[in-house]
C-alpha positions in Angstrom: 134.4 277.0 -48.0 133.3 277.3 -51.9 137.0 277.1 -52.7 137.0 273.9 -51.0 134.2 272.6 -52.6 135.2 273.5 -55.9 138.3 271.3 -55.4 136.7 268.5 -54.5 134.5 268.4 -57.1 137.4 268.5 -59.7 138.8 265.6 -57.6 135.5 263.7 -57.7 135.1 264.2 -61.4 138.7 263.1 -62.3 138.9 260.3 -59.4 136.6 258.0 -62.1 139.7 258.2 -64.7 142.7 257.6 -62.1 143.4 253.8 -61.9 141.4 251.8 -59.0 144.8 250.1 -57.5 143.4 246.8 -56.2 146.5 246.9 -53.1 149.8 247.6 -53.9 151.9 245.3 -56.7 153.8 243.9 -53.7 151.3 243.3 -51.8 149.9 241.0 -54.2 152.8 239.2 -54.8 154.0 238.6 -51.2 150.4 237.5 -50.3 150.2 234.9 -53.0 153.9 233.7 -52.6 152.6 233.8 -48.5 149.7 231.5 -49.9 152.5 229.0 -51.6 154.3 228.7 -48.9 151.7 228.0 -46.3 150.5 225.1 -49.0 154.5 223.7 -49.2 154.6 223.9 -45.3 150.9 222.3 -44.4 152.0 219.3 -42.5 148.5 217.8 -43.8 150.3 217.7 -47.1 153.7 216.2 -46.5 154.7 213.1 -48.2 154.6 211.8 -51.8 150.3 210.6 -51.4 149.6 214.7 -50.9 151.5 215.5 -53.7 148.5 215.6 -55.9 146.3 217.6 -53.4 149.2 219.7 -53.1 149.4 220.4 -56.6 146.0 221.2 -56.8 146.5 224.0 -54.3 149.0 225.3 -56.3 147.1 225.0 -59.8 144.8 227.6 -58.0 147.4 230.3 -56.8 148.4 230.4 -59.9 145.1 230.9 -61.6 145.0 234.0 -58.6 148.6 235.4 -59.3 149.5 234.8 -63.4 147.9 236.2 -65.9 147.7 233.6 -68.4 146.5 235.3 -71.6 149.2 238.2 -71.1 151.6 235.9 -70.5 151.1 233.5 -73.4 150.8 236.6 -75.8 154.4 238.3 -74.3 155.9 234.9 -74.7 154.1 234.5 -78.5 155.4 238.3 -79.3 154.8 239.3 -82.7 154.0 235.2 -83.4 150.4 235.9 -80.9 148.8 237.0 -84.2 149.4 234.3 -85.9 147.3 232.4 -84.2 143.6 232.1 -84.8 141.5 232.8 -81.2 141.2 228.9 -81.2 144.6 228.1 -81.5 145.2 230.9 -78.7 142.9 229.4 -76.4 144.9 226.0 -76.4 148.3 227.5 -76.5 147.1 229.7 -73.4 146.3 226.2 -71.7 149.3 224.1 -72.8 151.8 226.8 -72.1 150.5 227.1 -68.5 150.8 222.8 -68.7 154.3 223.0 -69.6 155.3 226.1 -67.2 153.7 223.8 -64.3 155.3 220.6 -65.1 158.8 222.8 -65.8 158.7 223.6 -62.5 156.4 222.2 -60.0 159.0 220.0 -59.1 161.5 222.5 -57.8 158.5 224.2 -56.1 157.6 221.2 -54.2 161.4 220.3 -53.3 161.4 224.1 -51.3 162.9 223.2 -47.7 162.1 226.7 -45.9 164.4 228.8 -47.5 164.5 232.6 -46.5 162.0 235.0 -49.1 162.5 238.6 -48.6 160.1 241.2 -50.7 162.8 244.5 -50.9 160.4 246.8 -53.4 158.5 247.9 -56.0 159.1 249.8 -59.4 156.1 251.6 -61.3 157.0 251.0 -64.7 153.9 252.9 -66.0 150.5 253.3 -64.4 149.3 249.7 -64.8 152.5 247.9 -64.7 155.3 247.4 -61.9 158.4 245.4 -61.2 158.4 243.1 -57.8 162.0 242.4 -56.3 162.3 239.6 -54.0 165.2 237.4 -53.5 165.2 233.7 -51.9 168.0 232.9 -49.4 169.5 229.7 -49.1 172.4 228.6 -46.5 174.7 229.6 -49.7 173.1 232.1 -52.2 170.4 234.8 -52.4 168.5 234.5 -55.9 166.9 237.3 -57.0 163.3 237.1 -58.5 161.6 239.6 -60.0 157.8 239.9 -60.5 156.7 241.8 -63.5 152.9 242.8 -62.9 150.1 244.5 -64.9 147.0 245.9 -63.6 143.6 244.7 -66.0 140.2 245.1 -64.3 141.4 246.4 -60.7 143.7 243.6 -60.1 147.4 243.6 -60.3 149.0 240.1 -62.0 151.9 238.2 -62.7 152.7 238.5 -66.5 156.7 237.8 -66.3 159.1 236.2 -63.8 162.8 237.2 -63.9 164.9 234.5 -62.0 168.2 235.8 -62.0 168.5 238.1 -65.1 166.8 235.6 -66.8 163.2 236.1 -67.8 160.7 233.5 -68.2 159.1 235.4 -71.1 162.2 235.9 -73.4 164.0 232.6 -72.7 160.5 230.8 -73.5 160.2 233.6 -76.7 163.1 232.1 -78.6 162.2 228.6 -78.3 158.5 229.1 -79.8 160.1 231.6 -82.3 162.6 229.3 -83.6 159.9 226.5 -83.8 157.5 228.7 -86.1 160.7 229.4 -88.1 160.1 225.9 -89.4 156.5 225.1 -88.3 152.9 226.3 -88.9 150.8 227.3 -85.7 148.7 224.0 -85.6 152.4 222.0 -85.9 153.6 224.0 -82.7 150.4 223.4 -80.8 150.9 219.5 -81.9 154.4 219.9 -80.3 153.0 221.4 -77.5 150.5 218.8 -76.8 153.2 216.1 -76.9 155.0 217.9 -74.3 152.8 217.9 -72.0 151.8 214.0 -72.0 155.7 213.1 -71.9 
């Protein structure tokens, strides 16, 4: 009986230090994705006059499922510092701008194709790797979900579609603008992107 006690207090003294896992990493993602797809499928929302409320839907799963300010900075790489917290603030916001208007189209032209969660990969004790794949009549895509855990709650800070990742393919093209640009020109740039 001591020796059992004597364990579980070691336990209780180190539990405090062992991450507090808010639900597994693929939980997270196949609920949210769950959440996108019951938006795309609402029959409340069908037709070109709910896209808007539909949109708005999605605006919030997002805010649930991406972090934003990991994101920006893995996309900004070495560049994130070069940016005063000002400037990071708006380049936080228009990024997430451009990543919506990049591709809330082919979100919203989904037509019930197949999305199967197959596993999760620990990559260190606050970050994992989501596979899924979407199947269509023809192909099965493979996405990949790269998640981190900050403050008990596991999000999105990368999406892989097909070997291709979100973060490095966006990278470049902010890199190569700096290259020839100050921060406030690439914000500028940024901003005019987003009212096209």
């Amino acid at each position: 009986m001591k020796r059992h006690f004597i364990w579980l207090s070691i336990l209780m003294f180190f539990l405090p230090t062992l991450p507090a896992y808010a639900g597994a990493p693929l939980d997270m993602v196949q609920a949210n994705v769950n959440k996108v797809l019951d938006v795309l499928r609402d029959p409340n929302l069908k037709g070109e006059s709910a896209k808007g409320a539909k949109t708005e839907k999605l605006e919030v799963i997002y805010e649930q499922m991406f972090d934003g300010v990991e994101l920006s900075m893995r996309t900004m790489g070495g560049n994130w510092k070069k940016l005063n917290p000002a400037q990071q603030k708006e380049f936080t916001q228009l990024y997430r701008q451009i990543l919506e208007k990049a591709y809330i189209h082919k979100i919203l032209s989904y037509t019930d194709e197949k999305i199967v969660f197959l596993k999760e990969s620990m990559l260190s004790n606050n970050q994992a790797e989501v596979q899924t794949k979407v199947v269509t009549s023809s192909k099965e895509i493979p996405i990949f979900y790269n998640v981190i855990l900050k403050g008990g709650t596991w999000k999105v800070y990368d999406v892989v579609v097909e070997n291709v990742s979100l973060v490095r393919n966006y990278r470049s093209q902010f890199n190569s603008i700096l290259e020839k640009n100050t921060p406030d020109q690439l914000l500028e740039i940024l901003r005019k992107k987003v009212k096209e």
